[in-house]
C-alpha positions in Angstrom: 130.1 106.5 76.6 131.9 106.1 79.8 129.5 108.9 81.4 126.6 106.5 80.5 127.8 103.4 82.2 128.6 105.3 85.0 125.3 106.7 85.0 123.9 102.6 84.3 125.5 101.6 87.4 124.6 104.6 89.5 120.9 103.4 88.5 121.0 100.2 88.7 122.7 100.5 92.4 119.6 103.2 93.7 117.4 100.4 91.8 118.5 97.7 94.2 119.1 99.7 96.9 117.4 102.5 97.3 115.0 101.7 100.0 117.1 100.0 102.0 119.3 102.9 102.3 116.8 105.4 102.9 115.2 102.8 105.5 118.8 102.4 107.4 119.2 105.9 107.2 115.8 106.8 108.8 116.0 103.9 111.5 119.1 104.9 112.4 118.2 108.3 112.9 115.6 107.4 115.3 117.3 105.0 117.4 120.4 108.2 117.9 117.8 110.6 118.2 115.9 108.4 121.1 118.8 107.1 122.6 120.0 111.0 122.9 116.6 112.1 124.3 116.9 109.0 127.0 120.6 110.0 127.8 119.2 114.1 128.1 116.1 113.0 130.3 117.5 110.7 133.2 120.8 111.2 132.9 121.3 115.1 132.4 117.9 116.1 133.8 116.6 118.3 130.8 115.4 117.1 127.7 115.5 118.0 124.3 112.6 120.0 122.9 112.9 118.3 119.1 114.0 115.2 119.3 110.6 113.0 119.8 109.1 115.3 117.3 112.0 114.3 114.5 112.1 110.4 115.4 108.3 110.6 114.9 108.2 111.8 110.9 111.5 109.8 110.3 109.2 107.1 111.3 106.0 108.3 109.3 108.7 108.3 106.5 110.1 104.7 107.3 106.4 103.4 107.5 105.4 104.6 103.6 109.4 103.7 102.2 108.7 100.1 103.9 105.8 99.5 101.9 107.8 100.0 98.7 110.1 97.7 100.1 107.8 95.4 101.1 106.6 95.1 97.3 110.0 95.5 96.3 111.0 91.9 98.0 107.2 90.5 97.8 106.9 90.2 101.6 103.5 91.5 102.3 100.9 89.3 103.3 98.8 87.6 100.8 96.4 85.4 100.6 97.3 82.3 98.3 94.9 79.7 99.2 92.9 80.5 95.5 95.5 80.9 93.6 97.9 78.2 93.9 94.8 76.0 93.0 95.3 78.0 89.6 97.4 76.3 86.5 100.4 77.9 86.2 99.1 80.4 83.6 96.4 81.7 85.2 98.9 82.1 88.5 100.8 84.7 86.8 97.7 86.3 85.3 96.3 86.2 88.9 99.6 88.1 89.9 99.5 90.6 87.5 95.9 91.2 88.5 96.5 91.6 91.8 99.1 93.9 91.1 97.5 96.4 88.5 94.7 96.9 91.5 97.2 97.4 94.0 98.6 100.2 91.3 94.6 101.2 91.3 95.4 101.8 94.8 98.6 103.1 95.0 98.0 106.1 92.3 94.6 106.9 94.2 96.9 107.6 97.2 99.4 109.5 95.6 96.9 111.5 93.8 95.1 112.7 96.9 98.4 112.4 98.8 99.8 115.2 96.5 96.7 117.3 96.7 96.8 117.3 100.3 100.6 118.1 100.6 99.9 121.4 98.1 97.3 122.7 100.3 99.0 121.9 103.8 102.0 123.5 101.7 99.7 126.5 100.3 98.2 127.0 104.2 101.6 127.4 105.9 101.2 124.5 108.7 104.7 124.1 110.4 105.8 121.7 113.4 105.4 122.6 116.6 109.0 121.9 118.1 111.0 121.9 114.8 109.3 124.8 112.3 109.2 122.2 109.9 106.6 122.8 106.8 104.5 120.0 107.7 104.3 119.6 103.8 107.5 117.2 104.0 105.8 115.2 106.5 102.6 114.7 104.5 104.5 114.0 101.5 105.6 110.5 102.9 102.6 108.7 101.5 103.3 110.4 98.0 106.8 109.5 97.2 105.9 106.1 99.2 103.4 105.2 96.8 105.0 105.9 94.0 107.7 104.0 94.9 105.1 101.2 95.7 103.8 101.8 91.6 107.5 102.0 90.0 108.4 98.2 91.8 104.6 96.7 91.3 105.6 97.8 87.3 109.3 96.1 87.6 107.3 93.1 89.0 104.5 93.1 86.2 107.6 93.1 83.8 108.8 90.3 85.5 106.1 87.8 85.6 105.8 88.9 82.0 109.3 87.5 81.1 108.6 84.3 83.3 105.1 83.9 81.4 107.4 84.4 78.1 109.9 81.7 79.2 112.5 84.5 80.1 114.8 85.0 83.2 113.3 87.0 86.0 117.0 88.9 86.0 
């Protein structure tokens, strides 16, 4: 019993949090690893061979997490001219329209987002500087995405419960 609240807080903490951690995490990352590459370049005349390369994907990765955050906190742009027109039950069916097409979207990218990592994967491609498997960098959009589809289903449940009269919490 005690392993399964533990395991019920651990979730509901990486529910709340989990982009924003990743995001910090990544951001940070860059900002050291261009500050270091500045600091190498004028100040100790050589430069590191990696760095640029590793900043770059950690922001390929920042850009595809931030759309799940994005979604996550509703801060994309939108256009509401139409909809706030709408009585207030046909506003939340509006919403949840717009969200299943966005899930249209988002599981087309993460289906041919995942075939395209197996075959950079299957062909061998690595970085340049690094050696990475460039597989890890095309993976971004994948996990990205489907992060994008898990928090447009948490917000579909929760315009459902304010439809029902519910809490949104």
């Amino acid at each position: 019993m005690i392993a399964f609240r533990v395991f019920e807080i651990m979730f509901k903490f990486l529910d709340k949090h989990l982009e924003e951690m990743l995001l910090v995490f990544l951001l940070s990352l860059m900002s050291i690893l261009i500050g270091a590459q500045v600091f190498m370049r004028y100040v100790m005349g050589d430069s590191l061979t990696w760095s640029e390369e590793l900043a770059r994907y950690a922001f390929i990765w920042a850009t595809y997490l931030g759309v799940a955050y994005g979604v996550k906190r509703n801060a994309h742009i939108c256009v509401e001219a139409a909809v706030t027109r709408l009585p207030g039950l046909y506003r939340h069916y509006a919403s949840i329209l717009s969200h299943v097409l966005f899930i249209v979207f988002a599981v087309l990218v993460v289906k041919e987002g995942y075939a395209l990592t197996l075959k950079i994967f299957s062909f061998g491609q690595q970085s340049s500087a690094m050696g990475l498997p460039m597989g890890y960098i095309y993976l971004a959009p994948t996990v990205g995405f489907a992060l994008v589809i898990l928090r447009l289903l948490q917000c579909i449940v929760a315009e459902v419960k304010v439809m029902r009269g519910g809490s949104t919490k």
